[in-house]
GUDRENMAR-837334 format. One record per residue: x, z, y of N, C-alpha, C in turn; residue number from 1; residue in one letter. Coordinates in Angstrom, 3 decimals, always signed. Layout:
% residues N
X|Z|Y|X|Z|Y|X|Z|Y|NUM|a
...
***
This chain:
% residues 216
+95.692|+83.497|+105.068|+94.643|+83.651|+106.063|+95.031|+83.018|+107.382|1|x
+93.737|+83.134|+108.114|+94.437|+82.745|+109.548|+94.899|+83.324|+110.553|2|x
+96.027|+83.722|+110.696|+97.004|+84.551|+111.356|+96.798|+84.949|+113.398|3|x
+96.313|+83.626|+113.932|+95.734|+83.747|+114.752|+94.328|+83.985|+114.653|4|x
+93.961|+84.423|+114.275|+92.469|+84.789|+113.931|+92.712|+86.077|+113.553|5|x
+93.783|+86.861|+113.499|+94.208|+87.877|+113.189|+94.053|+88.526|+112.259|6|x
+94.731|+87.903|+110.810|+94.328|+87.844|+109.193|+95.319|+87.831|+108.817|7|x
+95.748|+88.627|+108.154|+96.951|+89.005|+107.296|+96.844|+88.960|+105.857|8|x
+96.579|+87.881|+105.122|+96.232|+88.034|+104.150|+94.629|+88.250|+103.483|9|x
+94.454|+88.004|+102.483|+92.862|+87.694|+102.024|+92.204|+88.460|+100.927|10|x
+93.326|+88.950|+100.485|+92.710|+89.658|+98.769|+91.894|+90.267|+98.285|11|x
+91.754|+91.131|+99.812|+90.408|+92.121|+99.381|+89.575|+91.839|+100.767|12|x
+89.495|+91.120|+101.467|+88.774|+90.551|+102.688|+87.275|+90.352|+102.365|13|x
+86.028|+91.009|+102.361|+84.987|+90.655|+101.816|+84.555|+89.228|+102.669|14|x
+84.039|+88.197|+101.901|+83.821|+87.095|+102.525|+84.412|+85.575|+102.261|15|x
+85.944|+86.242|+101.866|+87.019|+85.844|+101.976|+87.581|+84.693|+100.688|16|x
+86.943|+85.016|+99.969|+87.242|+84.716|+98.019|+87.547|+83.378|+98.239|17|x
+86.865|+82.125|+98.738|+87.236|+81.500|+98.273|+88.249|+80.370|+99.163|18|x
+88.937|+81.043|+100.448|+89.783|+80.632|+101.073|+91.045|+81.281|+100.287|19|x
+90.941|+82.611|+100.010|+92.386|+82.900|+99.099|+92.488|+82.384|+98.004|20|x
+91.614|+81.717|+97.387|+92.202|+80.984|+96.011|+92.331|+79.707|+96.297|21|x
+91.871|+78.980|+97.376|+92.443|+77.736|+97.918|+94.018|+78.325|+98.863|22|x
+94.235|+79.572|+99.361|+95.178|+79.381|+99.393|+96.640|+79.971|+98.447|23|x
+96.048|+80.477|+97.683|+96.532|+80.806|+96.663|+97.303|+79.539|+95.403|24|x
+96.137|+79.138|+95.568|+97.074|+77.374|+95.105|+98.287|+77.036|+95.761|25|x
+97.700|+76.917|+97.119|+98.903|+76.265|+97.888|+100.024|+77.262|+97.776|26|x
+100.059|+78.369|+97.771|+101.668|+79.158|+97.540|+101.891|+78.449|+96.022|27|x
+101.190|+78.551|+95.214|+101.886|+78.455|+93.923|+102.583|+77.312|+94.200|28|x
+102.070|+76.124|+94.593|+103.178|+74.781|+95.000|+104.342|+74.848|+95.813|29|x
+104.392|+76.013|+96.454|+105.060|+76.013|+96.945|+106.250|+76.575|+96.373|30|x
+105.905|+77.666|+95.721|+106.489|+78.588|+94.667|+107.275|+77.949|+93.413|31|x
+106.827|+77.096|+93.227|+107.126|+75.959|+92.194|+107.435|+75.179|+92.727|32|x
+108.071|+74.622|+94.183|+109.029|+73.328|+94.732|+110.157|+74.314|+94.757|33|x
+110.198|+75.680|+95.528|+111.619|+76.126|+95.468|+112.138|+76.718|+94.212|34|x
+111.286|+77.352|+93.213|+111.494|+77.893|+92.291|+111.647|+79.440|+92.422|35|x
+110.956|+79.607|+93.387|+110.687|+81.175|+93.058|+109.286|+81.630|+92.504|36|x
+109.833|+82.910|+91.582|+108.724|+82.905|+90.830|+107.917|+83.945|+90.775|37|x
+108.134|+84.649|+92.325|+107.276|+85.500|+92.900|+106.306|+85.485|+93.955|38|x
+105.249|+85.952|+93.864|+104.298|+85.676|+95.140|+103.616|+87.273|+95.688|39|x
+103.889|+87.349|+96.964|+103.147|+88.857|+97.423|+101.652|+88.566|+98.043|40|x
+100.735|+88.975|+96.655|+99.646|+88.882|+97.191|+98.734|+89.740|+98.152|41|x
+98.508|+89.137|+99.313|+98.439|+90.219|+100.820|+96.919|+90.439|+100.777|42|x
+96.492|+91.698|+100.739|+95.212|+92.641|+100.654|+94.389|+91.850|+101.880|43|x
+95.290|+91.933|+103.319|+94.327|+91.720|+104.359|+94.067|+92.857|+104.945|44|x
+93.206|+92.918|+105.951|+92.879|+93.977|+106.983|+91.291|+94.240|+106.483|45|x
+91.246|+95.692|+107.009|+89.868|+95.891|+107.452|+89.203|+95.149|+108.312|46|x
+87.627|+94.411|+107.919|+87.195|+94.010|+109.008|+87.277|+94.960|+110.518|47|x
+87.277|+94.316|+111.609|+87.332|+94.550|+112.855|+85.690|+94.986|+113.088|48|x
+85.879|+96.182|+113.537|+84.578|+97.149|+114.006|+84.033|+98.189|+112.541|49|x
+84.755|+97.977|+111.197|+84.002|+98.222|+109.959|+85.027|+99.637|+110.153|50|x
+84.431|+100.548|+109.640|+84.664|+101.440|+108.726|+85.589|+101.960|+107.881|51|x
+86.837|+102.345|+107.400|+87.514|+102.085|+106.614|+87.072|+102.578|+105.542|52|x
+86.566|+103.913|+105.524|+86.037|+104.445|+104.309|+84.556|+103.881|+103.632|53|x
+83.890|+103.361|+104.848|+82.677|+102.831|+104.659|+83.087|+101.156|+103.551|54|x
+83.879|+100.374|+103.873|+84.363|+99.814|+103.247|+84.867|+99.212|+101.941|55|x
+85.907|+100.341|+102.093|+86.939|+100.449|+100.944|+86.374|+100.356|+99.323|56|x
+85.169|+100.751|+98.538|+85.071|+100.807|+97.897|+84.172|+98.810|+97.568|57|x
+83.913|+98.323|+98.845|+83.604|+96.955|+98.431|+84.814|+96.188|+98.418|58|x
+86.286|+96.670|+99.737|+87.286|+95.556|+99.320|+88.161|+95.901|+98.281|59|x
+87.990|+96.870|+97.376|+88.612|+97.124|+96.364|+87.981|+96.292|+95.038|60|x
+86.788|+96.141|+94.977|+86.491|+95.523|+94.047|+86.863|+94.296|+94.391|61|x
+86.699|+93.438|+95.512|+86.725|+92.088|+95.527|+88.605|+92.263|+95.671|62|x
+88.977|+92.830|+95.828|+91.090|+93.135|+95.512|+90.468|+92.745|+93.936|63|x
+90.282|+93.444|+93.073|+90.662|+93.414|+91.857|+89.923|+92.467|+91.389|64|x
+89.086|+91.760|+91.588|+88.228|+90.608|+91.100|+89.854|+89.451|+91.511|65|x
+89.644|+89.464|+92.835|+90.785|+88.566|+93.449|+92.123|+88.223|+92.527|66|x
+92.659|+89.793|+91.974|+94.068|+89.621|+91.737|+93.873|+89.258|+90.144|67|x
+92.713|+89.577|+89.428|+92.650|+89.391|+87.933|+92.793|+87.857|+88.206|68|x
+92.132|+86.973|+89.157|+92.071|+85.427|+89.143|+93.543|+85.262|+89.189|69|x
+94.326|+85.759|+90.267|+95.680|+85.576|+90.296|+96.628|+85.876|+89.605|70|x
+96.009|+86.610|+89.015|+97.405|+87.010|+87.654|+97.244|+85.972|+86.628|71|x
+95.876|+85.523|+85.919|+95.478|+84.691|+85.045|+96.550|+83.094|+85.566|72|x
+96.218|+82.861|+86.772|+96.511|+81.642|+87.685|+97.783|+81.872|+87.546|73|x
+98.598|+82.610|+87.912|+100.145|+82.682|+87.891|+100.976|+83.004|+86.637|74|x
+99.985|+83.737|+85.345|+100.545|+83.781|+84.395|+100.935|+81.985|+83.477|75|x
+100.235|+80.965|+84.117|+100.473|+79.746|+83.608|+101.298|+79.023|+84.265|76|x
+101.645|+79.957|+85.151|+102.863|+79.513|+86.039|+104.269|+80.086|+85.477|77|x
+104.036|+81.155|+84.847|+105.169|+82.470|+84.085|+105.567|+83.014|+86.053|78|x
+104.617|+83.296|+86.618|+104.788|+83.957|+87.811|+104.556|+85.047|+87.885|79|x
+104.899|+85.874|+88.753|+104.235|+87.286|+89.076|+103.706|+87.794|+90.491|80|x
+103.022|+87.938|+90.551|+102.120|+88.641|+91.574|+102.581|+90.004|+92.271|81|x
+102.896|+90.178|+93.149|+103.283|+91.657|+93.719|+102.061|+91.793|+95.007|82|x
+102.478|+93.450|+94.959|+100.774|+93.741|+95.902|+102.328|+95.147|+96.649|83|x
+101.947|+94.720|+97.911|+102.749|+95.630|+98.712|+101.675|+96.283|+99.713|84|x
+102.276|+98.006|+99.270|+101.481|+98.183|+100.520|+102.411|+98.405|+101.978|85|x
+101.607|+98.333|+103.001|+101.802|+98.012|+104.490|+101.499|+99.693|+104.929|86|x
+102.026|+100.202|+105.764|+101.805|+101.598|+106.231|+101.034|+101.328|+107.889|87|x
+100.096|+102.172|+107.685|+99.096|+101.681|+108.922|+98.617|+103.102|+109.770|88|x
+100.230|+103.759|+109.778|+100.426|+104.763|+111.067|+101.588|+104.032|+112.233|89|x
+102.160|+103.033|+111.627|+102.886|+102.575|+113.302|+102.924|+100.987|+112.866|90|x
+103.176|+99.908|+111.735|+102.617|+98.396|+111.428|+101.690|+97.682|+111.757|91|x
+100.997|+98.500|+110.746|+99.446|+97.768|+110.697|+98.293|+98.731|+110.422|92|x
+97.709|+99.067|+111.258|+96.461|+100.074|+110.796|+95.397|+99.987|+110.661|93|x
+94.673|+98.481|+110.469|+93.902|+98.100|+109.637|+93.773|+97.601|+108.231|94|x
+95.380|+97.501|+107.969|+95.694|+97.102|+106.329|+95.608|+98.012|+105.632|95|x
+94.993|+97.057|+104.322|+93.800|+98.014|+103.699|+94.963|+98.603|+102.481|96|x
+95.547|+98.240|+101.890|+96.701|+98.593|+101.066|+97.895|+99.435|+101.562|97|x
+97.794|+100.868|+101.722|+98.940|+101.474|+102.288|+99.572|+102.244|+101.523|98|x
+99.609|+102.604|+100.888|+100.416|+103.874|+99.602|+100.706|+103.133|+98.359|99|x
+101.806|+103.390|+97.809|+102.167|+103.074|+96.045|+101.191|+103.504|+95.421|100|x
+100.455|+104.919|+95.892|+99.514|+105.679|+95.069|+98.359|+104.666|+94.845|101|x
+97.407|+104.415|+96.162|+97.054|+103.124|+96.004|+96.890|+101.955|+95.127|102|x
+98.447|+101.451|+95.683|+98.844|+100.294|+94.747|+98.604|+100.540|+93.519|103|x
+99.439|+101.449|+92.721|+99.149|+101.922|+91.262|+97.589|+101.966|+90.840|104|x
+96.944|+102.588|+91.352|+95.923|+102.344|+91.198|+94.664|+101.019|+90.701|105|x
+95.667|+100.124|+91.745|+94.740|+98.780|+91.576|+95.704|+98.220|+90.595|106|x
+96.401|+98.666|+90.356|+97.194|+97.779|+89.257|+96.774|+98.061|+87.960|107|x
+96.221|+99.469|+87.423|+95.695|+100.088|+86.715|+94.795|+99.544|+86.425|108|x
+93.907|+99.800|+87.202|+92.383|+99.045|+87.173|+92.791|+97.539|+86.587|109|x
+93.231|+96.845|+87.482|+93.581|+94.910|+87.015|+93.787|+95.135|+85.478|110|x
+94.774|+95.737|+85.094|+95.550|+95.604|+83.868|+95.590|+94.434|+83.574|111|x
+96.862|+93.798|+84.359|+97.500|+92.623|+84.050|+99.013|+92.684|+84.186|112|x
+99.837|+92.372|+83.181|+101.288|+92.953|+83.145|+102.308|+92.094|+83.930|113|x
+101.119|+90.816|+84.231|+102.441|+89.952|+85.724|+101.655|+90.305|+86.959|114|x
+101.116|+91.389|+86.875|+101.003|+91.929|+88.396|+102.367|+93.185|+88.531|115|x
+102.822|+93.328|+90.138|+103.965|+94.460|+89.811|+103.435|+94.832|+91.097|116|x
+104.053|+96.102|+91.281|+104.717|+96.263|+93.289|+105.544|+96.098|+93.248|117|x
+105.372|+95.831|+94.955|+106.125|+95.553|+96.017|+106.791|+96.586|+96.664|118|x
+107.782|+97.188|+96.237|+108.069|+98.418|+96.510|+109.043|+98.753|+98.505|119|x
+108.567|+98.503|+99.421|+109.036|+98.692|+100.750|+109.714|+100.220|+100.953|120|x
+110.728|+100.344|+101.170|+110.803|+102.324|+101.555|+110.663|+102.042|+102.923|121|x
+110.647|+101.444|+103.862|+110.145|+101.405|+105.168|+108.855|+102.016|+105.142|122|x
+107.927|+101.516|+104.351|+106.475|+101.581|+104.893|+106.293|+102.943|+103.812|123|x
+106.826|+103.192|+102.632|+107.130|+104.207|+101.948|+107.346|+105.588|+102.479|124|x
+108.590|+105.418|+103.613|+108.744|+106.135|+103.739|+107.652|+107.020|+104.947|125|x
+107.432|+106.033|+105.813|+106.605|+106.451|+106.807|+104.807|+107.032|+106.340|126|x
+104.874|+106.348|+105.295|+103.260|+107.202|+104.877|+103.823|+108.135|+103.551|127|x
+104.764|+108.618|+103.399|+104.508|+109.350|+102.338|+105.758|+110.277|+102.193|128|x
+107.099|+109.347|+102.831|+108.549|+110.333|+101.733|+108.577|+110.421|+100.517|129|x
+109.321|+111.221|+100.341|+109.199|+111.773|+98.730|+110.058|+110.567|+97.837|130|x
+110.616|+110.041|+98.580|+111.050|+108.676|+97.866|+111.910|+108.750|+96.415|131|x
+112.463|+109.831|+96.143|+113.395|+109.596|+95.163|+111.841|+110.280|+94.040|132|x
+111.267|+110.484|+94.060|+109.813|+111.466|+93.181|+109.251|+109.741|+92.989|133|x
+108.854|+109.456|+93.920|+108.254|+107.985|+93.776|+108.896|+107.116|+93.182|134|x
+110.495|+107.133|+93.220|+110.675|+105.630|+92.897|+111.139|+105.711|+91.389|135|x
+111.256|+107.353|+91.182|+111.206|+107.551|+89.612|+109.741|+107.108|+88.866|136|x
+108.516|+108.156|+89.198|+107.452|+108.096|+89.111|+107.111|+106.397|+88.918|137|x
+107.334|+105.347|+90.075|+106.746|+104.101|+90.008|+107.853|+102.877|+89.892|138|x
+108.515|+103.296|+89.217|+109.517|+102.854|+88.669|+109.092|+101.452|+87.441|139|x
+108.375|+101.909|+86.528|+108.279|+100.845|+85.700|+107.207|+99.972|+86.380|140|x
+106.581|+100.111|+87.506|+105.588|+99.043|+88.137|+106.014|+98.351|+89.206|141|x
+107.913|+98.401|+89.495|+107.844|+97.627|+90.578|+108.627|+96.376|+90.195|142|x
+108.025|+95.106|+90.682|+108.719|+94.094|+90.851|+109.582|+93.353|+91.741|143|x
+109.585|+94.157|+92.649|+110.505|+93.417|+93.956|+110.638|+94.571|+94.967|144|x
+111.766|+95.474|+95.931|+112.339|+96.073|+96.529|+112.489|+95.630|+97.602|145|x
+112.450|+96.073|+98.676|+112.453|+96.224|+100.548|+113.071|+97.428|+100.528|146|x
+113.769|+97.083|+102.043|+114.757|+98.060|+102.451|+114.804|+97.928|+104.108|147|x
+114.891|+98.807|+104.930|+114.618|+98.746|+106.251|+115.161|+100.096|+106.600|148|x
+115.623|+100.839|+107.812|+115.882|+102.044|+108.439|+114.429|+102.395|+109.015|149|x
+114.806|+103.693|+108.902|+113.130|+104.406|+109.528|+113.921|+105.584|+110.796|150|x
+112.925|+104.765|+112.095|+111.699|+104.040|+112.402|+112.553|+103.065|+112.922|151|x
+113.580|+102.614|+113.164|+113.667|+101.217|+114.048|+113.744|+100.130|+113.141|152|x
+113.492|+100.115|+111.631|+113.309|+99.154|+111.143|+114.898|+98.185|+111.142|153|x
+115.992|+98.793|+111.306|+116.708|+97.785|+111.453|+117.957|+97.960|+110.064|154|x
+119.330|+97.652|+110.357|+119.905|+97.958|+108.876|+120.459|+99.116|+108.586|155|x
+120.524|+99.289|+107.125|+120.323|+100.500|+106.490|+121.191|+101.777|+107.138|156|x
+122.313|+101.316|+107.894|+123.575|+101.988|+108.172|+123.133|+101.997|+109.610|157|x
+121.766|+102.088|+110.125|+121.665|+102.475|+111.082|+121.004|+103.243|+111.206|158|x
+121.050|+104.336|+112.576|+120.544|+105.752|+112.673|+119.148|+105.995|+112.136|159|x
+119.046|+106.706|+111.297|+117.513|+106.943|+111.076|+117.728|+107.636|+110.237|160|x
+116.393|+108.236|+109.035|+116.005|+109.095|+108.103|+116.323|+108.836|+106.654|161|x
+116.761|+107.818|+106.319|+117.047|+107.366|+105.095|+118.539|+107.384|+104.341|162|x
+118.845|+107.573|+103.395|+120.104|+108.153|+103.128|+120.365|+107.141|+101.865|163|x
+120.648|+105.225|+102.790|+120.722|+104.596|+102.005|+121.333|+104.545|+100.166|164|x
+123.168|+104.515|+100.661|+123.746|+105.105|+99.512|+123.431|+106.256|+98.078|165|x
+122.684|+107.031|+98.712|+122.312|+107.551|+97.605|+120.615|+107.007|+96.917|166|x
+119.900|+106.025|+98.219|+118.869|+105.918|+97.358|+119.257|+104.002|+96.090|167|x
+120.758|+104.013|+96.768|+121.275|+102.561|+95.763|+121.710|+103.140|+94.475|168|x
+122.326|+104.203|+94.422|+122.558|+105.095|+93.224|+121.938|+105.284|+92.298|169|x
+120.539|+105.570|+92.902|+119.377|+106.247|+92.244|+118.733|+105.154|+91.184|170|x
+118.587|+104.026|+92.164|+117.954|+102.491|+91.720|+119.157|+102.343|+90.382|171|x
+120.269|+102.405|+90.294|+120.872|+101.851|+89.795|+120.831|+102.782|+88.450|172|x
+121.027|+104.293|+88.303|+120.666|+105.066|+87.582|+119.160|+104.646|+87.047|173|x
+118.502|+104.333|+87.416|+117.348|+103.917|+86.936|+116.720|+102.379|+86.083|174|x
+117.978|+101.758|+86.764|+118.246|+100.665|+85.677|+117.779|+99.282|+86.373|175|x
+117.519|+99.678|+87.492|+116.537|+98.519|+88.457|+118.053|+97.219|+88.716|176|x
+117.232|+96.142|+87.948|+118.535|+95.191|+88.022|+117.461|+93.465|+88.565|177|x
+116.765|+94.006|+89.524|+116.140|+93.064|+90.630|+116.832|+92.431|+91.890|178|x
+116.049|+92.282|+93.024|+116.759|+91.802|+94.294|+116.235|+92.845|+94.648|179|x
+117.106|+93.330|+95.709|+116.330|+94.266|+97.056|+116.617|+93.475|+98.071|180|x
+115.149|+93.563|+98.800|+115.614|+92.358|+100.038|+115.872|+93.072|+101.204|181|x
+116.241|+92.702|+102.014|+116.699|+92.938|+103.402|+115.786|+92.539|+104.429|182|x
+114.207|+93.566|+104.604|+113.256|+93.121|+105.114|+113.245|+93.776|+106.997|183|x
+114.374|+93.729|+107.237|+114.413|+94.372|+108.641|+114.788|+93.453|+109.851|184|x
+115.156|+93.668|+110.724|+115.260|+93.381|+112.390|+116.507|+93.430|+112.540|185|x
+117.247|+92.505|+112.562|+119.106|+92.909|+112.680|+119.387|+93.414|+114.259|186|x
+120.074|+94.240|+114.779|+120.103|+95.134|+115.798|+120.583|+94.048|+116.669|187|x
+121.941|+92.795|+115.889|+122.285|+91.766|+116.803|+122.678|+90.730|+116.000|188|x
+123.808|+89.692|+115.508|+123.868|+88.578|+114.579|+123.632|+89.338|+113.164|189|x
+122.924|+88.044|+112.536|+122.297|+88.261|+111.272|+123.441|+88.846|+109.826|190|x
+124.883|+87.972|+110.397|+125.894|+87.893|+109.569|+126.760|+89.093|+109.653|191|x
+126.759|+89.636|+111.114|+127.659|+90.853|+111.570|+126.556|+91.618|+110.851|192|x
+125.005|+92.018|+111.221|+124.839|+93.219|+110.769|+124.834|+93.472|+109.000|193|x
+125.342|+92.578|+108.143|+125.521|+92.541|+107.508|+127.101|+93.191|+106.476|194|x
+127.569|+93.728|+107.854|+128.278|+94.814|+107.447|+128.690|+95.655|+106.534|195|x
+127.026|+96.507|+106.675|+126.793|+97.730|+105.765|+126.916|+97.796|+104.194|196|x
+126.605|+96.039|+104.010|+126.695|+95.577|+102.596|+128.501|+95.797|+102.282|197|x
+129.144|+94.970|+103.079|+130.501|+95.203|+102.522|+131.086|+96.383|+103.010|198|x
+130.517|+97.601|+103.774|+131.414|+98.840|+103.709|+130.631|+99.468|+102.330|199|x
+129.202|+99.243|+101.779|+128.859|+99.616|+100.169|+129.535|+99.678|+99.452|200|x
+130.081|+98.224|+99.154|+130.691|+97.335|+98.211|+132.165|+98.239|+98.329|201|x
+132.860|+98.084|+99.168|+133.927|+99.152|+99.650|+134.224|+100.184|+98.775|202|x
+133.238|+100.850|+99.173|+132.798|+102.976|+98.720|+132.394|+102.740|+97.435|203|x
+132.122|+101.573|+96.548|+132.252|+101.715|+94.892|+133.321|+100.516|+94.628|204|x
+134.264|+100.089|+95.485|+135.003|+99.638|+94.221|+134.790|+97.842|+94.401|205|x
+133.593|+97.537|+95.025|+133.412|+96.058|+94.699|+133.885|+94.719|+95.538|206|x
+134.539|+95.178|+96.348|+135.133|+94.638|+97.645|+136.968|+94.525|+97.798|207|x
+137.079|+93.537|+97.562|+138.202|+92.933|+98.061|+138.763|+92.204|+98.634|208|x
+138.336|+92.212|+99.600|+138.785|+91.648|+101.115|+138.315|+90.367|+100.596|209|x
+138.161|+89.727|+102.347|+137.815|+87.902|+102.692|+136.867|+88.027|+104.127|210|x
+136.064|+87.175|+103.997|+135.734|+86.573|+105.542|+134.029|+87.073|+105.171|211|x
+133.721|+86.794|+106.029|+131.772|+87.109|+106.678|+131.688|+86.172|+105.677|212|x
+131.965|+84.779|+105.188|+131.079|+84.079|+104.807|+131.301|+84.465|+103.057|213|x
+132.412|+85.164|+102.386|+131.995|+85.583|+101.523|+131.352|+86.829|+101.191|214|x
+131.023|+87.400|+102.542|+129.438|+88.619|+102.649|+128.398|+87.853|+102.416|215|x
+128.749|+86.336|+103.109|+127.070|+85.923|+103.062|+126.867|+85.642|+101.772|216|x
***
């Protein structure tokens, strides 16, 4: 979408259909020069002045009209589609996708098996908690992992509500053998706050000494 125009994405944007599948192309090329073979397809906002509830039941259909095109489109790619939701009590509070509950939902409905979530505990955690219930519960629907401190958003080993180490345990007990990305705000260099990874690595065993650049 157009970002200065203040558009976050198109998926369920009524109006919208046929700028997201023109730009929906263009990620796939893009997706296919670097070789990644994931794409997060972004819901978009509530129109500005609309309703949310008044709404919701038209950008949900045009979401799932949207993402059936995109799953079809990316399954000839052998791609997958992820749908993240955005928490829209301190982010974004016109984005129309905010809960796993949600998410699951439209994934249900699609029934297409290269659609996944986007599983964030940032935005997780702030609309809902409950994280270790959830990430059992939505476990077989996620395709890609975010990780952030709550609320400053920054890395995991910094002050906040989340009790990283044991929620890496959990993932791992659970069999999750993906990327988790590192979707936060580094407090100061990108490489120093990168720390937390090798005091992890440390506290099980996987760390044996060297320099920042074999952290990076």
């Amino acid at each position: 979408g157009n970002q200065e125009a203040g558009e976050m994405g198109l998926a369920a944007v009524p109006g919208r259909q046929a700028a997201f599948r023109q730009d929906l192309s263009a990620a796939v090329q893009y997706a296919r020069a670097v070789g990644c073979p994931r794409i997060h397809l972004m819901a978009g906002r509530v129109p500005l002045g609309a309703d949310r509830a008044a709404v919701a039941d038209e950008m949900e259909t045009i979401f799932i009209e949207n993402l059936r095109y995109a799953a079809d489109l990316l399954a000839q790619e052998d791609m997958i589609g992820l749908l993240e939701p955005i928490n829209n009590r301190i982010t974004d509070p016109r984005y129309f996708l905010n809960t796993p509950h949600q998410a699951a939902a439209i994934l249900e409905k699609v029934g297409r098996p290269n659609l996944k979530l986007q599983l964030d505990l940032f935005h997780c955690q702030i609309m809902d908690g409950n994280l270790s219930r959830n990430l059992e519960t939505y476990f077989p629907l996620i395709g890609h992992m975010q990780i952030a401190q709550v609320p400053g958003r920054h890395e995991p080993d910094s002050p906040g509500e989340l009790n990283f180490p044991y929620i890496f345990e959990l993932l791992e007990s659970l069999g999750y053998s993906g990327y988790v990305g590192c979707e936060y705000a580094p407090k100061g260099d990108t490489l120093e706050g990168l720390g937390w990874l090798r005091s992890y690595w440390e506290s099980r065993g996987l760390w044996h000494g060297g320099t920042s650049k074999a952290a990076e």
